[in-house]
Structure formats: structure tokens, C-alpha cells
C-alpha positions, 0 to 999 in steps of 0.5 A: 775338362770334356773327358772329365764332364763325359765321364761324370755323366757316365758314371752318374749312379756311381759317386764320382768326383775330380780332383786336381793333384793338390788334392782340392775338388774340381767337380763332383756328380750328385752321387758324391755330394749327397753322400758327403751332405754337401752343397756344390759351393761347399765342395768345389774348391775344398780338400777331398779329404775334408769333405769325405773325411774331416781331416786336416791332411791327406788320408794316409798322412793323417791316419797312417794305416789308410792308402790314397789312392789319388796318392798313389796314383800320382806316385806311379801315375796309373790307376789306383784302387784301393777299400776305405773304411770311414762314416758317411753323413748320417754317421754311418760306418760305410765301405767304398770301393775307389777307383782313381783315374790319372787324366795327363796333358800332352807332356804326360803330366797329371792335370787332374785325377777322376775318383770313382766310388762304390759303396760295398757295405752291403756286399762285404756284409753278406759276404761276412754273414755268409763266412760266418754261417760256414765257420760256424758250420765248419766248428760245428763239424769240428768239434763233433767230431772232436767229441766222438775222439773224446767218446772213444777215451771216455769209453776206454775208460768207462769200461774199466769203471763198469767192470768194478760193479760188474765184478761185485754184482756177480760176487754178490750173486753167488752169495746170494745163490749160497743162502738160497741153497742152504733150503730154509733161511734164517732170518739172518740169512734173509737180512744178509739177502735183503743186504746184498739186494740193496748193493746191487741196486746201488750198484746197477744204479752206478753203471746206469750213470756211467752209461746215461753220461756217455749216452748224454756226452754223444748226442749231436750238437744243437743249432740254437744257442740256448741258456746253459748253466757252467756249473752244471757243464762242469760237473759233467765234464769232472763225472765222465773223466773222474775214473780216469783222474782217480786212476792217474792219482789226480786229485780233483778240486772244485770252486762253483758259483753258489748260484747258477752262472748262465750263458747262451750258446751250444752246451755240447761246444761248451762241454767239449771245451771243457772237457779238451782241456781237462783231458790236457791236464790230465795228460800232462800229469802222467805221474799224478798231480793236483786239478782246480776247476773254478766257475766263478762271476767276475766282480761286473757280475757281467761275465762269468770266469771258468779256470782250470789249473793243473800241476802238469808238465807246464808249456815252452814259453816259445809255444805259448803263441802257437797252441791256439794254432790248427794242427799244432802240437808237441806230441808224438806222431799218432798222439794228437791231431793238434786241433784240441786247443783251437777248438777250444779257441773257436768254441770260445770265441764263438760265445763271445768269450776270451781265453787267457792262459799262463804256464810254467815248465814243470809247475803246470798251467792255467786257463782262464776263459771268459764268457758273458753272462745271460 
């Protein structure tokens, strides 16, 4: 017992506590005893794991998923260690680190066991903290960088929508150099002017929205998580990629909250959330086929629900547990880098979201994410 009393003064700042192999305590330092809110006289003699845990059986019997270490100890008879989870007296979710030390008799047999306690709450608590600051900085990156791959199609794509107005601004032009070369014009030929004047403005007003978009679509993420309205996101995504539906034949057809659906987080994730997903329904339906986009508040008034479906080709059952995952795809070498979904997913989560999807081959798919409103 002089070992294990010397140990105990060692250890003073350290939870400690001896036990004998039955489980039942022998002796525990200060430390362990204020932290389990315990006197001396009511600790001594009572099972560990009723003083530290409430329970009427030994840790890993009574909750299956919680390791012993004093069992495993006694089990292998060398030191065990092993992170519990469990309230402390102030009820108080706390980590320890705990350390068992098997002390033997001259035979080698286990006489009694020394606990040793650490709290780490604090320090997986930064560590978490510190993770997650990376994470978010690592999506960050991620999903810029998914914008800019996003930018290129959108250009792509916009250059084709820019010529159309392009081509009727100079058509326009030359009719109106005719009227000026007919010397003096009829009032006719100055309505037919004023006519052509008023088209090319629309027309020009036309490739200032399709150049203002991109502009708007390539601006850096924010830091902040600020108010965004889903609604308004949601527009914007069916405007930079409406050319491109029409050209495919995809008829687009939309169902937005009549009042604005509110949540906090980084519009331009958000954006780039939505915008992943349409451009996979848009690929999935090469020959043409029909979009739904819905934002809609849940019946809480809580949460607000944005489903996008489309009549696509539709995903293999034995991927539907795999299209989440970084660098997964079933497209072709050079067709994908297989990080649109799980941008998707990090995105989601990120706001504190849920994503759910269905699909069938051949009849389409559907997403269903979930986000709190502010």
C-alpha cells in the first residue's frame, strides 16, 4: 500500500483513485473526489463505476460501447488507457484521459489497480475548434475554386447568349445607316429609327445582365456568414444557366415561398451549392427533359426545404452511398473531378443543413436539402 500511497502524493494534481480488482474503491486523492462531489466515507468501498458513472455494472457491460480500462487491464495485466466520455457533478459533459496501472503481489497476481485521470475537455476542445476553422478554410478554397470551373461553363455558355443580341445590334445598325442614307427621312423612317433605337437598348440592357451575372457569380467568397434570402440564390443560379437549359431542351419549372426564405451562412457557397446540382441535372439529360426547382418553408416554419428534380438519367442504387464521397464519379477521364457532390455536402453541412436524395435509372433524381431558417 506504500507504492500506492507514494503514487497518490505524486499525482496529487492528477485525479487518481486505487482500486481493487472487483472493481470496489480502495483509496482516492482529493482530485477524484471533488470531482465525483464525493466524501471520503462515500467513496471508499463503493464500485468505481458508481461513483463516477451512476451505474449499477461495470462501464463497458452496462454501456457496451465504453472500454474499461481496469478491465482491460485485468485482462491482459498490463497498463491500459483509454478516453471516456461521461458528466461530471455539475453535469457537465467532460473528457478524461485514464491511465490504469496493475500493482501484483510476489506471485504476479493483481492485488489492486491505480487509476489515473486527466481531464482533456479543454484540449480536444481547441483541437476541435482549431479542425474546424481548417475545414471551413480547406471548403473555402474548395469551393472557390469550384466556382471558377463553374465560371469557365457559364462563360462558355454566355458567349453563345451574347452573340444572339450581338448579331441583332449590328442588323440593327445597318438598317439604321440605310435611313440615314436615304438624305432626308420620312417621319416613317424616323419612327422606324426611334423603333430600331429602342431594340438595341433592350438589347444592350440584355448583355449588361448576362455580363453583370458572371461579374457578380466570380466575386470571392465572404468570411461572415451573413442573412441571404434562398429564393433570390435560386434565381440567380436559373439565370446564369437558363441559356444553357434552353439550349438542351430543358424545360425549367420553378416553386418559391411567396415570402423570402431566410438563412445565415455564405451566399456564394450557398450559390455554388445550387448551381452543382443543376449543372448535374442538366448533364443528366443530354437529350432534353424537364427541371423542378422548389424553395418552400417545411410545415415548423423552422426550416426551409430547396428540391431540385430532374427526369435524368437517374443513379445506380450501389452508388447512392458513394456520390457524397471526394473524387467519386462515373464519368469519364477528364469529364469530372468528382468533387461537385461533396462540395455539396460540405456546403450543407456547414449551415447546418441536411441533404437527402432519391433516384431511379432512367426516371431522374431529387434532392432535398434542408436549412434553418434565421
Amino acid at each position: 500500500m506504500k507504492g500506492a500511497t507514494d503514487f497518490l502524493i505524486q499525482q496529487a494534481n492528477e485525479r487518481v483513485v486505487v482500486l481493487s480488482p472487483d472493481f470496489k474503491i480502495v483509496e482516492a486523492n482529493e482530485a477524484y473526489l471533488d470531482a465525483a462531489n464525493k466524501l471520503r466515507h462515500e467513496a471508499i468501498g463503493a464500485h468505481c463505476y458508481e461513483v463516477t458513472h451512476g451505474l449499477n455494472a461495470p462501464c463497458s457491460r452496462s454501456q457496451p460501447g465504453l472500454e474499461c480500462p481496469l478491465m482491460l487491464t485485468l485482462k491482459t495485466g498490463e497498463s491500459a488507457q483509454v478516453i471516456h466520455e461521461h458528466k461530471d457533478a455539475n453535469d457537465r459533459l467532460i473528457y478524461c484521459d485514464m491511465v490504469t496501472y496493475p500493482i501484483k503481489d510476489q506471485a504476479g497476481v493483481i492485488v489492486q489497480i491505480i487509476e489515473v485521470w486527466r481531464d482533456i475537455t479543454e484540449e480536444l476542445s481547441y483541437r476541435l475548434e482549431r479542425r474546424t476553422r481548417a475545414l471551413k478554410s480547406d471548403l473555402r478554397e474548395l469551393v472557390q475554386e469550384d466556382r471558377m470551373i463553374s465560371l469557365g461553363k457559364l462563360v462558355s455558355s454566355s458567349v453563345h447568349e451574347i452573340n444572339n443580341p450581338i448579331q441583332g445590334l449590328l442588323t440593327f445598325s445597318v438598317l439604321m445607316q440605310e435611313i440615314l442614307d436615304e438624305g432626308d427621312p420620312t417621319p416613317e423612317s424616323l419612327q422606324k429609327f426611334r423603333e430600331f433605337l429602342s431594340l438595341m437598348s433592350k438589347e444592350l440592357e440584355r448583355c449588361g445582365e448576362i455580363v453583370s451575372g458572371l461579374l457578380s457569380f466570380s466575386r470571392v467568397s465572404s468570411k461572415e456568414f451573413k442573412e441571404d434570402d434562398l429564393n433570390e440564390l435560386l434565381e440567380q443560379v436559373i439565370r446564369l444557366t437558363r441559356h444553357k437549359m434552353e439550349l438542351q431542351n430543358i424545360g425549367v419549372f420553378t416553386e418559391f415561398s411567396p415570402s423570402p426564405l431566410v438563412v445565415l451562412g455564405d451566399g456564394n457557397q450557398l450559390q455554388q451549392c445550387f448551381l452543382n446540382l443543376v449543372f448535374n441535372a442538366i448533364e443528366a439529360m443530354p437529350e432534353g427533359g424537364n427541371l423542378w426547382i422548389r424553395a418552400t418553408l417545411d410545415s415548423s416554419k423552422k426550416h426551409a426545404l430547396v428540391t431540385i428534380k430532374d427526369t435524368g438519367c437517374g443513379i445506380a442504387e450501389e452508388n447512392l452511398d458513394h456520390i457524397f464521397d471526394p473524387f467519386f464519379t462515373t464519368k469519364g477521364e477528364g469529364e469530372g473531378t468528382g468533387l461537385g457532390l461533396s462540395i455539396v455536402y460540405g456546403v450543407v453541412k456547414l449551415h447546418k443543413g441536411k441533404i437527402e436524395v432519391s433516384s431511379r435509372l432512367e426516371q431522374g433524381s431529387s434532392f432535398v436539402l434542408t436549412f434553418p431558417v434565421s
